[in-house]
Z-matrix of the N, CA and C atoms (Angstrom, degrees):
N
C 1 1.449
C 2 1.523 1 108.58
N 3 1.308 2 116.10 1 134.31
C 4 1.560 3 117.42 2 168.29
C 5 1.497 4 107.37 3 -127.47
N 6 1.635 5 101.66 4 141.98
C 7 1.500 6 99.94 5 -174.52
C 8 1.331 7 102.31 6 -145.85
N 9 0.920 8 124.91 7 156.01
C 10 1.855 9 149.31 8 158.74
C 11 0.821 10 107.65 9 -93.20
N 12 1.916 11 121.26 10 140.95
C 13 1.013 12 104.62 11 -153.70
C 14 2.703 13 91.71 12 172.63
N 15 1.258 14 61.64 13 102.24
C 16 1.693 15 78.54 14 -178.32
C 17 1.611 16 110.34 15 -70.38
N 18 1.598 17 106.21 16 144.62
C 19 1.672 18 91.59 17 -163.73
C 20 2.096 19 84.62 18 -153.21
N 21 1.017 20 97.38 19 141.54
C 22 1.772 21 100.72 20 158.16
C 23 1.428 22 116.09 21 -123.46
N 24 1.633 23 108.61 22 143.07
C 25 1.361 24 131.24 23 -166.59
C 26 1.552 25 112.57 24 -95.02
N 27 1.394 26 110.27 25 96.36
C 28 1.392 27 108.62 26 -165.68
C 29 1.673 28 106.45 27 -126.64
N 30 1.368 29 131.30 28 127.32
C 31 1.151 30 126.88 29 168.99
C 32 1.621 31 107.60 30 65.31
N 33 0.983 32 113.41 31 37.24
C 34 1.850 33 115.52 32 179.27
C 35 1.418 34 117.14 33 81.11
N 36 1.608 35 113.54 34 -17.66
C 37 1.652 36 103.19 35 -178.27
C 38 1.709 37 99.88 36 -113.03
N 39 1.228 38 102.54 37 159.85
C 40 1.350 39 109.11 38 172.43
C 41 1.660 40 116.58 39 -92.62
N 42 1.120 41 113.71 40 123.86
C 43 1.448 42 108.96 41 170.36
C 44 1.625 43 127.15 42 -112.73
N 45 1.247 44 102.22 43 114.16
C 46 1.887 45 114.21 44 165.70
C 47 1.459 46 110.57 45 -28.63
N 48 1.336 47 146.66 46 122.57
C 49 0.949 48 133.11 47 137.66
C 50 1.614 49 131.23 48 -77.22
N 51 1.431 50 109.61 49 -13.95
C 52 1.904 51 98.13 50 157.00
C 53 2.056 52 92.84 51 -114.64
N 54 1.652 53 100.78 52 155.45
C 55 0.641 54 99.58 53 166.81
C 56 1.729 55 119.17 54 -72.71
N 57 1.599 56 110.07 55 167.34
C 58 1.746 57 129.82 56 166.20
C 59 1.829 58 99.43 57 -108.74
N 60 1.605 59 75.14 58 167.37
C 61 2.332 60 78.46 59 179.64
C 62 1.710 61 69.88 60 -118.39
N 63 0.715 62 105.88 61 98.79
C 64 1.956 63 118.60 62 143.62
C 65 1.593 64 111.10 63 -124.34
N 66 1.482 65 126.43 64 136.71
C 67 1.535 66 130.65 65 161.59
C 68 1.267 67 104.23 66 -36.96
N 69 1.448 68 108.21 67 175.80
C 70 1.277 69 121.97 68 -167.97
C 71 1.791 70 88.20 69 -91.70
N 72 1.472 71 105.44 70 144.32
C 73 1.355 72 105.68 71 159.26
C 74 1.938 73 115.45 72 78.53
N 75 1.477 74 85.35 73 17.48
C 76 1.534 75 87.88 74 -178.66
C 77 1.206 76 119.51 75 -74.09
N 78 1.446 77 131.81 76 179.96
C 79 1.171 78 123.05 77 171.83
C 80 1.489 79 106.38 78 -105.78
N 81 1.430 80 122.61 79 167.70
C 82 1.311 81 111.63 80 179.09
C 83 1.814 82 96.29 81 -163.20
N 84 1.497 83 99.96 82 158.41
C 85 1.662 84 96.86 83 168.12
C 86 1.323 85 105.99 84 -129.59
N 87 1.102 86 95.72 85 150.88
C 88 1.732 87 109.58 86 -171.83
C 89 1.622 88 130.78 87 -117.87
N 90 1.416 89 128.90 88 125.59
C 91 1.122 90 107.07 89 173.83
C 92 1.512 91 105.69 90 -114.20
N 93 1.769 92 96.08 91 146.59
C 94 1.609 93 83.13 92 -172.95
C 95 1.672 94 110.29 93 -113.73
N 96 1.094 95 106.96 94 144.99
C 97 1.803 96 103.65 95 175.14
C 98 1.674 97 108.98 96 -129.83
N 99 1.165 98 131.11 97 142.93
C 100 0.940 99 115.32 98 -137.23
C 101 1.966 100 88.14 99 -142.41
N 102 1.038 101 83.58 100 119.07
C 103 2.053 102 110.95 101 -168.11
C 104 1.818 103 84.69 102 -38.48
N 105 1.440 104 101.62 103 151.80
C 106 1.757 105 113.00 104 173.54
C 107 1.839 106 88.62 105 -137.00
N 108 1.706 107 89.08 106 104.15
C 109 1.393 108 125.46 107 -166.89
C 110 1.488 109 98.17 108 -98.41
N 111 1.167 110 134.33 109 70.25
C 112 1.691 111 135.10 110 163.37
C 113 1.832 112 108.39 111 55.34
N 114 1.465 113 100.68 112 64.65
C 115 1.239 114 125.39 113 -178.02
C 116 1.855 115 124.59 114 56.29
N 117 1.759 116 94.16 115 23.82
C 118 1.530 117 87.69 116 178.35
C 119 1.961 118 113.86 117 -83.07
């Protein structure tokens, strides 16, 4: 399965804002790119 998939970084964990159908406890790899928000 490959998915896209918008997420915010809050307090050390990353959170999905739509959910994925993956089992609980899956494994997954991630690449992260990280929005360029008006020079932050």
């Amino acid at each position: 399965m490959v998915a896209t998939a918008t997420a915010i970084y809050e307090k050390g964990v990353l959170r999905l804002l739509t959910p994925v159908s993956l089992p609980d406890r899956a494994r997954v790899h991630l690449r992260i790119q990280v929005e360029n928000k008006m020079g932050r």
